[in-house]
N, C-alpha and C positions, 0 to 999 in steps of 0.2 A: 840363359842356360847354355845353349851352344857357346859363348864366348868363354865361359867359365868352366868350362868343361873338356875334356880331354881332346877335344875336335878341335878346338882352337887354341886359346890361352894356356891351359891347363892349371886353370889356379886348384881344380876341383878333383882329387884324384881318388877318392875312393866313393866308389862306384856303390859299394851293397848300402855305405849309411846312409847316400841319397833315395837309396831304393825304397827305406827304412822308412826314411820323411814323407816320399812321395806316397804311401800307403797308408800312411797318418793323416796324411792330406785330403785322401780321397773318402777313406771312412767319414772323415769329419765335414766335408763338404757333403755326403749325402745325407748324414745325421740332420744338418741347418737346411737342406733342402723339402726334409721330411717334417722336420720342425715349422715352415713357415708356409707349409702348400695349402691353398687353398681350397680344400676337399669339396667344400657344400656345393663353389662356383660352376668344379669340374662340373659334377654330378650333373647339373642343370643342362651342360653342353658336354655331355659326353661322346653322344651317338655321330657329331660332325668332329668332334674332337679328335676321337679314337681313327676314325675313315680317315681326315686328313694327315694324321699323321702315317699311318698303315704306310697310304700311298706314296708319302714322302721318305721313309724309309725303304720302302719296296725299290721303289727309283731307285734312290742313292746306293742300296747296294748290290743291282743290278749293273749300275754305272762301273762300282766297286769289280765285279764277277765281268763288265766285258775289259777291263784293265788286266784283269787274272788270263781272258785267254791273249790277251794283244803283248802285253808285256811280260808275261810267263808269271806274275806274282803268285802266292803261296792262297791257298782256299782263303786262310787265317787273317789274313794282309787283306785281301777281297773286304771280305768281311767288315774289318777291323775300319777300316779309309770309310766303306761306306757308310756305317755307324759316327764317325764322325763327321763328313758331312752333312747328313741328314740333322742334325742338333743344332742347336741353336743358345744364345745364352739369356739364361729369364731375365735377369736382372737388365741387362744393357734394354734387351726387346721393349721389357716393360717401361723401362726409363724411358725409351722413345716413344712409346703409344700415349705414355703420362703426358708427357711433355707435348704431345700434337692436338691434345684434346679430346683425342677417340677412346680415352679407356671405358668411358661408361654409355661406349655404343655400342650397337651388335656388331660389329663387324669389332671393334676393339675388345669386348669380350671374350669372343670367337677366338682370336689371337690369343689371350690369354688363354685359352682353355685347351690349346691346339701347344703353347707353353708346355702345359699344366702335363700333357699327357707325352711331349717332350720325356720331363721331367722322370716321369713313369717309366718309360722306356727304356731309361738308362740302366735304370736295374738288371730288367733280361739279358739288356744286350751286355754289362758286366759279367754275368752269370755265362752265357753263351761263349765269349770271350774268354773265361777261366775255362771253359771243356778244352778250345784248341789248346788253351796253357799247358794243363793238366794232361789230357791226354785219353781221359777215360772211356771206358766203352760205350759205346754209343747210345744202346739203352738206357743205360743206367742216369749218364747226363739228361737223355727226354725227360724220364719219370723226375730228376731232380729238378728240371726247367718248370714243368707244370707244375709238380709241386708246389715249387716258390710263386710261382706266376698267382696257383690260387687261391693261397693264404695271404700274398698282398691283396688279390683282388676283392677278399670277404671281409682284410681288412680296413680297406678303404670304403669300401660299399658300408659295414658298422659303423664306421666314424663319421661319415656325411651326413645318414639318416639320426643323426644325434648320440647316438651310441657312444658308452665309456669302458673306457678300460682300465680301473684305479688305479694308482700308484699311491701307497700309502706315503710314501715322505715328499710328496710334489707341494703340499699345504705349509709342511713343517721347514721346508726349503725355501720357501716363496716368502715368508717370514725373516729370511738372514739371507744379507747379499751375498756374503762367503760361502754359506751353501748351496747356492742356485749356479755358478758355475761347476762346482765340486759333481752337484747328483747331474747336471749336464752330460759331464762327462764319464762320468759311470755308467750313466744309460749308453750311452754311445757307445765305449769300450766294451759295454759287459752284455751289450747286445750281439755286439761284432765277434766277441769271443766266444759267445753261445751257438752265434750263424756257423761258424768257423767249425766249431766241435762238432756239427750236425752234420758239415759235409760240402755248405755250402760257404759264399762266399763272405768273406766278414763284411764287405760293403753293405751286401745284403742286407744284414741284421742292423747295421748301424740306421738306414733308411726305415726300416718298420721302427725301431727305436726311437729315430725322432720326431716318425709321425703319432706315434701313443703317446710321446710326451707333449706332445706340439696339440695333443686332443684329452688332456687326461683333465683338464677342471682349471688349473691352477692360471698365472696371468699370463700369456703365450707372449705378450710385445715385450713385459716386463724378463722373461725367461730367454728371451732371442735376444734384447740387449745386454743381458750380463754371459751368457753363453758364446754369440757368437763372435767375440774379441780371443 
């Protein structure tokens, strides 16, 4: 990207249709995150889950805030660095726990689950991210942070304990390979576009989207290899 891109090379010069891509990328990447989380595991290890991560974020963007006063950086910037350090990536994490033998230990579980609530986090701190963006009054972002915070967290809590959320064409999709990417990506879209209309961020809605589809009945391995290509 840097080399391709106006800092360097300049093979890349318009700027709003990468922006365009990069937004597409991001929905879609939490659509196949929501899609393939493993809810029931969390649930089992949440309570060290939730703490280890707490304080792993707390850190990093405390780290984030003493760079804000030492190098004069922007609250938003603070923020933003420490939100990325604190993350980590599921898939590489997991490949290496797979790969050493400890997934089906506790302490490789633990990992997983410490992942798992990673993954969770991403959302808020998306959300959070859009108020510096955006700019809105202060309040108003709180009530819309909790908000969202507690409608994933009743939704996630319903789908562990076995709980369904129908989708009438998950069965008649699952049936035809041409339409199991097709309603994919509709949930995804037409989630993101519903989050969007509400106020909040389309990321948002794409993650509750593909955690309802990733838990609605239908084959979830079968649904995530034709999807996420």
């Amino acid at each position: 990207g840097l080399l391709l891109g106006p800092t360097a090379l300049g093979v890349v010069h318009n700027r709003e249709q990468i922006d365009t891509i990069a937004d597409f990328g991001v929905l879609m990447l939490l659509f196949v995150i929501g899609l393939e989380l493993p809810l029931r595991l969390f649930v089992r290890l949440w309570r060290i889950s939730l703490i280890a991560t707490a304080l792993q974020i707390a850190a990093a963007v405390a780290a984030g805030f003493a760079m804000h006063f030492v190098l004069g950086w922007s609250t938003g910037l603070a923020i933003l660095i420490g939100f990325v350090v604190a993350l980590s990536s599921t898939a590489v994490a997991i490949k290496i726990i797979e790969d050493s033998g400890e997934l089906k230990t506790r302490p490789g579980r633990i990992a997983v689950g410490v992942l798992i609530a990673q993954d969770l986090a991403f959302v808020p701190m998306v959300l959070i991210l859009g108020m510096f963006a955006v700019g809105r009054p202060r309040y108003e972002s709180v009530i819309t942070l909790v908000g969202a915070v507690v409608v994933m967290g009743w939704l996630i809590w319903h789908l562990a304990k076995g709980g369904k959320i129908p989708l009438p064409f998950v069965r008649t999709a699952s049936d035809h390979v041409d339409l199991t990417p097709l309603s994919g990506l509709a949930m995804c879209f037409g989630a993101a576009a519903v989050s969007g209309f509400l106020g909040l961020t389309p990321a948002y809605g794409a993650f509750l989207g593909g955690l309802v589809l990733g838990n609605a009945g239908g084959d979830r391995a079968a649904l995530l290899r034709d999807v996420r290509p």
